[in-house]
C-alpha positions in Angstrom: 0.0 0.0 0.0 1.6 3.4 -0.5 2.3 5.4 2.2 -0.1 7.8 1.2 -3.4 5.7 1.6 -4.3 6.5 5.0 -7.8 6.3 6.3 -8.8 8.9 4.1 -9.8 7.1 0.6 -13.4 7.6 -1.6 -15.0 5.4 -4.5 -17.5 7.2 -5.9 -19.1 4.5 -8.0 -19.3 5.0 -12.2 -22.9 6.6 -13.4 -23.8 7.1 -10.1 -24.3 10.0 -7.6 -22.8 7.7 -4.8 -19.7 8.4 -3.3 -18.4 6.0 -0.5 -15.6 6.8 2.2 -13.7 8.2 3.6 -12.1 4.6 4.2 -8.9 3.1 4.3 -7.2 1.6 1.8 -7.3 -1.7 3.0 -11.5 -1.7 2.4 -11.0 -0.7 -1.1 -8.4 -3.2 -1.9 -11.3 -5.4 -0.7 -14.5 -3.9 -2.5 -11.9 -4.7 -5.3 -11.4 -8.0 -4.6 -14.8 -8.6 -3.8 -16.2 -7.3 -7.4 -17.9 -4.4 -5.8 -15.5 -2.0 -7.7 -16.1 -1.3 -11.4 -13.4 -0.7 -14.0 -15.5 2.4 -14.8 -15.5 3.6 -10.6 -13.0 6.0 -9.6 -11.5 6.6 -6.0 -9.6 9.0 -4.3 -7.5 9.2 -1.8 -8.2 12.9 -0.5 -11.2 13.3 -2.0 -10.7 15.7 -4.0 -7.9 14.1 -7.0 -10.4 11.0 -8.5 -8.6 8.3 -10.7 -10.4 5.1 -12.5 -10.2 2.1 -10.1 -7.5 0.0 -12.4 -5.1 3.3 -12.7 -4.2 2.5 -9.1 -1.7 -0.1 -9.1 -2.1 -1.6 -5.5 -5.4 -2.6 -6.4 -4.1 -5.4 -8.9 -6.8 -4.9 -11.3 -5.0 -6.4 -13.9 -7.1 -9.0 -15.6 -9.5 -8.7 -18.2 -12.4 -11.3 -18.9 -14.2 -13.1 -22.3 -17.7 -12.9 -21.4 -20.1 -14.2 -23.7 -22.2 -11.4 -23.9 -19.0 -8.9 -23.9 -15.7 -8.9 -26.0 -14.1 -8.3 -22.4 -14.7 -7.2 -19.0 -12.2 -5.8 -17.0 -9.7 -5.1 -16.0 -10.4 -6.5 -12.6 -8.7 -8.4 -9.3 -8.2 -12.0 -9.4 -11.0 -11.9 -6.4 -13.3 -10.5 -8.8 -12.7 -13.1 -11.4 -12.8 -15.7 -8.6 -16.5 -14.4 -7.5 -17.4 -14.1 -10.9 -16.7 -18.1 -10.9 -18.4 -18.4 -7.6 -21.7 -16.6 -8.9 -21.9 -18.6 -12.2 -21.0 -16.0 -14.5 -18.3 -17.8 -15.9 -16.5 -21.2 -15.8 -13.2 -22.7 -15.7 -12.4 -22.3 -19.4 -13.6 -18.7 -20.1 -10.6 -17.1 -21.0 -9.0 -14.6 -19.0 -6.0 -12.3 -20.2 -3.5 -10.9 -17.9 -2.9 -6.7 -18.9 0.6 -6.6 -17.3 1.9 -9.3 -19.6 -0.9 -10.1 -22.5 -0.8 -13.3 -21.8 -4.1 -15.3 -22.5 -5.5 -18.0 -20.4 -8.1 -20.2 -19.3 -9.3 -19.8 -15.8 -8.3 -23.1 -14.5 -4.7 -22.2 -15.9 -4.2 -18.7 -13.6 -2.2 -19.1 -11.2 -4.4 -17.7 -8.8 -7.2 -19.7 -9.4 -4.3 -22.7 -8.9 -3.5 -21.5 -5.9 -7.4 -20.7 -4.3 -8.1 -24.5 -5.3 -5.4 -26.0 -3.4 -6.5 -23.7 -0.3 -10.0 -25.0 -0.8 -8.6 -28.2 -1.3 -6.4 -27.9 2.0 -9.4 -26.7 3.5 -11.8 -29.3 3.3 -8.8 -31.7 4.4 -8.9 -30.0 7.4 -12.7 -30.0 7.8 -12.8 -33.8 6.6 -10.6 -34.4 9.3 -12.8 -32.3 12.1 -15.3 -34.4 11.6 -13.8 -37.3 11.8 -12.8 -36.5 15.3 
């Protein structure tokens, strides 16, 4: 997080009149993560200088999505992506493209989706074995 982002960050959501905040950082890294941030939203972190969401670099917006419906969504966090998947909206093959490198990719190939299954993987290991007890 840059030393900047204090407790004083804004979203103010795209085509809306809503403006959320002042927050810290950390809870907009997580409406990020958590798809409630738009590629189209801007935040702020005074306020008063407003930049689109993906411009800020510690938010890791950096992956764009095929959609069906769309050429591409994005860009957005791999959390977004992930609770895309989670919602149905897309599946393990839609292809996803990283903006940093241009590098296209199913879902099940990313290396964050890798690395989610084997924590949900490791997780219901240690629930299996809960309830075994």
């Amino acid at each position: 997080m840059p030393a900047d982002q204090a407790n004083n960050w804004f979203l103010k959501k795209h085509g809306q009149d809503e403006t959320f905040g002042p927050v810290n950082f950390g809870q907009i890294q997580s409406w990020a993560n958590s798809a409630y941030i738009h590629p189209q939203d801007t935040v702020s972190p005074d306020g008063q200088t407003w930049n689109k969401a993906p411009m800020v670099v510690d938010l890791g917006m950096d992956w764009l999505v095929e959609v069906p419906d769309n050429p591409l969504y994005g860009p957005t966090t791999p959390g977004a992506v992930l609770e895309f998947l989670r919602m149905g909206e897309i599946n393990t093959n839609t292809v996803i493209v990283n903006c940093c490198t241009g590098e296209a990719m199913p879902l099940a190939e990313a290396p964050f989706f890798v690395s989610a299954t084997e924590s949900e993987d490791a997780k219901a290991a240690r629930e299996g074995l809960r309830k075994k007890v």
